[in-house]
TIVEXLUM-963707 format. One record per atom (N, C-alpha, C): x negated, y, z negated. Coordinates in steps of 0.2 Angstrom, whole numbers, plus 5000, padded with zeros to 4 digits. Layout:
XYZ...
! end
This chain:
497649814935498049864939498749844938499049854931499649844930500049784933499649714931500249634934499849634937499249654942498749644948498149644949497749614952496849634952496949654957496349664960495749704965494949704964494949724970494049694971493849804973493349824969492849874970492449864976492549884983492249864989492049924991491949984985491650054986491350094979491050134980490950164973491750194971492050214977492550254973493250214978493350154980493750134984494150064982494650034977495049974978495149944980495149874985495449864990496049794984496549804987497249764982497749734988498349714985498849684987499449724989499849754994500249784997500849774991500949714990501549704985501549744980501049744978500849784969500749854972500749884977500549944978501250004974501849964974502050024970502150054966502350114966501850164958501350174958500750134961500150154958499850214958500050264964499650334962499650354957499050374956499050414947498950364940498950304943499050254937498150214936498150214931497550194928497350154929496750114930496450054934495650024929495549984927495049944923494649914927493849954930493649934933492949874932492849854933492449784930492649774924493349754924493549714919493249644917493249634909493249564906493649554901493849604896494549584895495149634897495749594896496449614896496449704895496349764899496749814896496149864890495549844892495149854888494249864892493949904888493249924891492949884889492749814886492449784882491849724887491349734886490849714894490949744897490649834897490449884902490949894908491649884906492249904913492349984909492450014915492550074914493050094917493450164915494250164915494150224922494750214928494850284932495450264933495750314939496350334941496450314949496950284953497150274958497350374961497050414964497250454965497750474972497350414977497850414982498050324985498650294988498550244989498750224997498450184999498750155006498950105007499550075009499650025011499550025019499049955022499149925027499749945033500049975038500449995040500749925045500449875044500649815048500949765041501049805035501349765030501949745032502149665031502849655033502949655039502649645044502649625050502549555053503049525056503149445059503449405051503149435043503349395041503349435033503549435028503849505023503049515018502649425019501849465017501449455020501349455027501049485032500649555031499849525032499649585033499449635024499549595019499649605014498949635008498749705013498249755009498449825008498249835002498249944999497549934999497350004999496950054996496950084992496450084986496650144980495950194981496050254982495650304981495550314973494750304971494950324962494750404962494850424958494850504955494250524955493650474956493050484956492650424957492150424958491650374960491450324955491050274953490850244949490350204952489750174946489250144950489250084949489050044955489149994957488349934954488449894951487849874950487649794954487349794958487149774963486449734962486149704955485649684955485849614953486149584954486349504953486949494956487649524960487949504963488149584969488149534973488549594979489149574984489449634984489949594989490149644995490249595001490349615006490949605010491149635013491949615018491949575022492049515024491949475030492349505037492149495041492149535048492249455053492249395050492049345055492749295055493149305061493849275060493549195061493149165059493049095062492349075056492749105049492249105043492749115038493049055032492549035030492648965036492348925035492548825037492848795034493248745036493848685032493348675027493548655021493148635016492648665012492648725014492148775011492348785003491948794998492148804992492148884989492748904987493048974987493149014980493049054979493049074971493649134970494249104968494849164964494549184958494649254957494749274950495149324947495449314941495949384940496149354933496649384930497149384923497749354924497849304930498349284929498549214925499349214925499349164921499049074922498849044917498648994919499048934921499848944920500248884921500848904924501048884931501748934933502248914927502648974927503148984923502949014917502249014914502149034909501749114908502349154905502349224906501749264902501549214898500749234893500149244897499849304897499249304901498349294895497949264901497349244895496949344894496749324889496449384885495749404891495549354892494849364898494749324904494549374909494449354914494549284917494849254920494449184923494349184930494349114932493849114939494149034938494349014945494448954949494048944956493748904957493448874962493948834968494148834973494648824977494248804984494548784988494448754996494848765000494448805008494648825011495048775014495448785019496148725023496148795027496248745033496348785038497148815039497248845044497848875046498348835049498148755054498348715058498548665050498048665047498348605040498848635034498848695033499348725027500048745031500048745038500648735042501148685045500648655040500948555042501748545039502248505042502848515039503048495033502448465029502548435021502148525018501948565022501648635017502248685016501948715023502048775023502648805030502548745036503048725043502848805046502448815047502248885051502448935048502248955043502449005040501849045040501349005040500649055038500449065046500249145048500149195050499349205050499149215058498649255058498049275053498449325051498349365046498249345038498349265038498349225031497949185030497749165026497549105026497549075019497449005020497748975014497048935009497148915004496748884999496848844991496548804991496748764985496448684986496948634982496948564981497448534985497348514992498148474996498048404992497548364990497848294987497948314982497748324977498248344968498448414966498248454970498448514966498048534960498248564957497948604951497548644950497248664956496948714956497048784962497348844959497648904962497548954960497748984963497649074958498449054959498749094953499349114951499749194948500449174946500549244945500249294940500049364945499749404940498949414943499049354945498149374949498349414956498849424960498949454967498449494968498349534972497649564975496949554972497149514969496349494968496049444975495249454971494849444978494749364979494749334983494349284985493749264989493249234988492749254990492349204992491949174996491449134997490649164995490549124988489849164986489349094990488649154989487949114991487549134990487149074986486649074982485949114986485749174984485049204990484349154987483849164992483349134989482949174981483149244980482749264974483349254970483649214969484349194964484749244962484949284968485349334966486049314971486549334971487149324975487549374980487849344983488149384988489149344989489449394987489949384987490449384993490249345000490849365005491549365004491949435003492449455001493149435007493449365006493749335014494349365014494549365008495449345005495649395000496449405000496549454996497249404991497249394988497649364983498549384986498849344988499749354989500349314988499949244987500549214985500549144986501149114985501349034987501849014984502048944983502448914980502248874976502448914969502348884962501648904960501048874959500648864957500248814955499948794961499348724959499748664961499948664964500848614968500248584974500448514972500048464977500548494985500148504990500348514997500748584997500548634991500748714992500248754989499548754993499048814991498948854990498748894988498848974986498849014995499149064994499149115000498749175001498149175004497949255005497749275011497849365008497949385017496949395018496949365023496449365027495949415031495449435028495249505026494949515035494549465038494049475044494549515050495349515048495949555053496049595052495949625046496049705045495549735042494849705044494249735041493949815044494349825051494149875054494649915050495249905049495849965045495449995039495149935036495149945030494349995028493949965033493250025031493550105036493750095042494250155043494550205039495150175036495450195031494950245026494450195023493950195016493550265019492950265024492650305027492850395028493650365034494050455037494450465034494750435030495650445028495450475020495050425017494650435007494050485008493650475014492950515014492450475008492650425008492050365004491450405003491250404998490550404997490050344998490550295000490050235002489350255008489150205006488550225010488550225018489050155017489050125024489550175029489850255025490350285028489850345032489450345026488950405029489150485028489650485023489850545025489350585017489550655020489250715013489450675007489150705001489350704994489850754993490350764992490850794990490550844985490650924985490250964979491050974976491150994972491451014965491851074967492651044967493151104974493351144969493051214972493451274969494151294965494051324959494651344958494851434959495451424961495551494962495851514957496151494952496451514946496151504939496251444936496151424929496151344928495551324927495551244927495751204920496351174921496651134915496351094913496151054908495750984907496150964902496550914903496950864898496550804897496550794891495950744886496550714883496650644884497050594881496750544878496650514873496550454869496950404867497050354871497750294869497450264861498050254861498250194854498050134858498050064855497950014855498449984861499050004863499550004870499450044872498950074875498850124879499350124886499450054887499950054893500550074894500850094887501450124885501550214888500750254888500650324887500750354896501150384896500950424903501050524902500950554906501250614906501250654913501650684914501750734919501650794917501350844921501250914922501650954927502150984924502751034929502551104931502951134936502751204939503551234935503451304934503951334930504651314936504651294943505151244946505351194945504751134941504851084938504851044944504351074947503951044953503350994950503250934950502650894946502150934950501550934945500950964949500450904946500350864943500050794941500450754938500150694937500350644933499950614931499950564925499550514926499750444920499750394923500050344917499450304916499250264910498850244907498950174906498250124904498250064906497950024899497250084900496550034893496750064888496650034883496850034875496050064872496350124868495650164864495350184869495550234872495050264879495250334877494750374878494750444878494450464886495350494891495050494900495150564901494850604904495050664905495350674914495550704914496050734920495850814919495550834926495750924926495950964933496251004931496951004936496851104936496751124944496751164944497351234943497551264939498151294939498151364942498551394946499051464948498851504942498651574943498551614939499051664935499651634939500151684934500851644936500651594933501251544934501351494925501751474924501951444918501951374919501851334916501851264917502051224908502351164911502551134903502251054905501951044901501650974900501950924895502250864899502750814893502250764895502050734886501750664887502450614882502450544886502950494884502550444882503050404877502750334878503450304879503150234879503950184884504150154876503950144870503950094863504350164862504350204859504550264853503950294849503350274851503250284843502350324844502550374851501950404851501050404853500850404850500150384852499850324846500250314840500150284834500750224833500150194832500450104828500450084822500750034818500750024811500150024807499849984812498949944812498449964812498550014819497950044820497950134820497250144821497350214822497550264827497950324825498350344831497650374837497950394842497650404847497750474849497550504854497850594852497650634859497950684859497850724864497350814865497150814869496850904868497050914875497150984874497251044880496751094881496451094887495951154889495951204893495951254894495951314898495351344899494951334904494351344906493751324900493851274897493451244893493651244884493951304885494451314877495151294876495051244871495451224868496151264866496551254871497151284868497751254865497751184865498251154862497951084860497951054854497850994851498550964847498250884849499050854845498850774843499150734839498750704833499050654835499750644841499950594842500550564841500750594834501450564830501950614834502250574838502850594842503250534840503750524846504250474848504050454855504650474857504650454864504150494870504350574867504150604871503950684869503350734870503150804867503150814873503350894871503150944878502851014874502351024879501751064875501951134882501951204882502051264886501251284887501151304893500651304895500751374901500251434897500451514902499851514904499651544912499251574913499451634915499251684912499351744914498751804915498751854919498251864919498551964919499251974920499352044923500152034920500652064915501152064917501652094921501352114924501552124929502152064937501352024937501151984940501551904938501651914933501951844929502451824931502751754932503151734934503451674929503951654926504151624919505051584923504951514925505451474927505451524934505151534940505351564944505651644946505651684942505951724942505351794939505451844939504951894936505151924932505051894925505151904917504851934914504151924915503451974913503451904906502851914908502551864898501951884897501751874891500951864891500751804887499951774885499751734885499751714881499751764875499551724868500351744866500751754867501651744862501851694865501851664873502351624876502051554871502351534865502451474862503051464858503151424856503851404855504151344856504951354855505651324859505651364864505951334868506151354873506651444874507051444870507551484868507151544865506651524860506051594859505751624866505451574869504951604874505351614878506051604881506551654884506451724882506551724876506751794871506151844871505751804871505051854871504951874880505151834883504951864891505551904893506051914891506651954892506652024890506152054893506152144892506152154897505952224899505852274903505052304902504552314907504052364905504252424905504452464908504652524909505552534907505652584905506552574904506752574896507352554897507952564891507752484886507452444887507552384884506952334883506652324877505952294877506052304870505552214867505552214862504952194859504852194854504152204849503652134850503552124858503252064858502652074864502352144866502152134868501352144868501052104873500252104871499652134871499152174869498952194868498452194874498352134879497952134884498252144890499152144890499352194895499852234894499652284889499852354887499952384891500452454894500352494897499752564891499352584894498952634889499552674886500152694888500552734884501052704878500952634879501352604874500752614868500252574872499552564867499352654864499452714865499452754863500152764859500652764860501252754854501252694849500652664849500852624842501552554845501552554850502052494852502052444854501052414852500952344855500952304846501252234848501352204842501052124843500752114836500652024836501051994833501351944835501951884828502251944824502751994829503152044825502852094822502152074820501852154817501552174821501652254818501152304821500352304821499952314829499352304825499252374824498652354823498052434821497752434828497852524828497552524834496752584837
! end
């Protein structure tokens, strides 16, 4: 999650660290990761579509309270035949000395800004709230809402930076040897990392477990089971369904794009995380409205690297490809995108310029030039289309393609 974990505590629901919550809308997420940034061991790629943070974040103390929400863009299945995990609900759970499982990408040494390639896991001990609050720890710092874990005689074992929102959790062995993950803790901090008498900090999940299946259930509409609500069917479009198909390079983290209204009003986004991933987005569009699509990367150098193969993009309009691109940009392409259905009807930067569908391509400066006539009157030029002709033009011989005249 770009710098952060998170625990899947739905088919289609996040639960993370309030710190890292910003920007994430619309931003990519690697969901049963094993390595860095990558699908490799069955993790499959989505989208943060909407996010919440905790509304009691930063209260009595700045990580107080310290949970988001990520709605993903669609559900994903959850495989439940050897581990499961559930949310603890028990403020008087886990017990002093219980043995606790961190997991994430973060770094293994403080201070060292290199992260490992694969997953790890640290095993940790719970410490109460009266003992991480001792004047040689933490002198009341820790909150309610926190609770702390690690090594108080030596140190060296912590979750560190990079792993924040990730989960911590009390597993337990069942009698048919399968497991149950109780999900106590949510990864947010400390001092340093692995510091004899300074244990890792997490917000403690059994205090906001009602916000958070709430939240997940009425606010997301969870398709969890435990929300109980409908299946969501497949929402109507009342215009033209866009489908954006992107294929990252090997830095896929680099790739994002925006989708503007002819105001330049954002009508989606979306930034990217996994490397060699082909993700689709589809985006219902206004029927007589214009739209420009700019994909970026943050390096210069497009969807293509020295080494590897480039990566690429398609454009669809109700299933037809209208735009393909190979990837060799810079910084940044912007691709014109018309729906039109009536020149009449059409609308080009705000204003009623009349276009049609198949000329508006170009610069910019073109697709001015071709939408700046008149239908009726003194002034119009040889650009108009055959699918919104007036019959009197299409009877005079005055509809044209790419400057010539057709046959008519």
């Amino acid at each position: 999650m770009r710098g952060c974990g998170g625990a899947l505590i739905s088919p289609d629901t996040v639960l993370f660290a309030a710190h890292c919550a910003g920007n994430m809308t619309d931003t990519q997420v690697s969901i049963g990761a094993y390595k860095q940034k990558s699908i490799e061991g069955g993790a499959v790629g989505g989208f943060c579509e909407e996010v919440v943070t905790d509304p009691m974040f930063g209260t009595e103390s700045s990580i107080n309270y310290d949970f988001a929400l990520c709605k993903l863009d669609s559900p994903v299945a959850i495989d439940e035949n050897r581990v499961k995990l559930v949310l603890n609900k028990d403020n008087d759970f886990p017990s002093d000395g219980d043995d606790l499982l961190a997991m994430g990408f973060g770094s293994l040494e403080y201070g060292n800004d290199q992260k490992p390639e694969y997953l790890q896991d640290v095993t940790v001990k719970y410490i109460s709230n009266e003992d991480c609050n001792a004047e040689n720890r933490y002198k009341g710092m820790i909150k309610d809402a926190m609770l702390c874990a690690g090594d108080l005689d030596v140190g060296g074992k912590d979750s560190c930076t990079g792993d924040s929102g990730g989960p911590l959790v009390r597993r337990i062995k069942n009698q048919d040897g399968t497991f149950t993950d109780i999900h106590v803790g949510v990864v947010t901090g400390g001092n340093g990392c692995g510091q004899k008498d300074k244990p890792g900090i997490y917000a403690r999940i059994s205090k906001r477990a009602d916000w958070i299946m709430d939240t997940m259930c009425n606010q997301f509409n969870s398709v969890a089971a435990v929300c109980n609500n409908p299946v969501p069917g497949r929402s109507k479009c009342d215009g033209r369904n866009l489908t954006v198909s992107v294929t990252t390079d090997v830095f896929g983290f680099e790739t994002s794009w925006s989708l503007y209204d002819s105001s330049r009003n954002i009508v989606k986004k979306r930034k990217y995380l996994i490397s060699d991933l082909k993700a689709d987005t589809t985006v219902c569009l206004k029927s007589d409205e214009s739209y420009e699509w700019e994909i970026q990367d943050q390096f210069g150098d497009g969807l293509c690297t020295d080494e590897n193969p480039c990566g690429s993009y398609e454009l669809m309009l109700d299933g037809k490809v209208i735009i393909k691109g190979d990837g060799n940009f810079t910084f940044n392409k912007t691709e014109l995108i018309t729906v039109c259905e009536d020149i009449k009807r059409f609308r080009y930067k705000g204003k009623n310029k009349g276009a049609c569908r198949r000329f508006l391509r170009g610069t910019k400066k073109s697709v001015i030039e071709k939408c700046n006539r008149k239908f009726k009157g003194k002034r119009y030029k040889n650009y108009w289309c055959r699918e919104t002709c007036s019959k009197k033009l299409l009877r005079e011989g005055r509809c044209f393609a790419s400057g010539r005249r057709q046959k008519e």
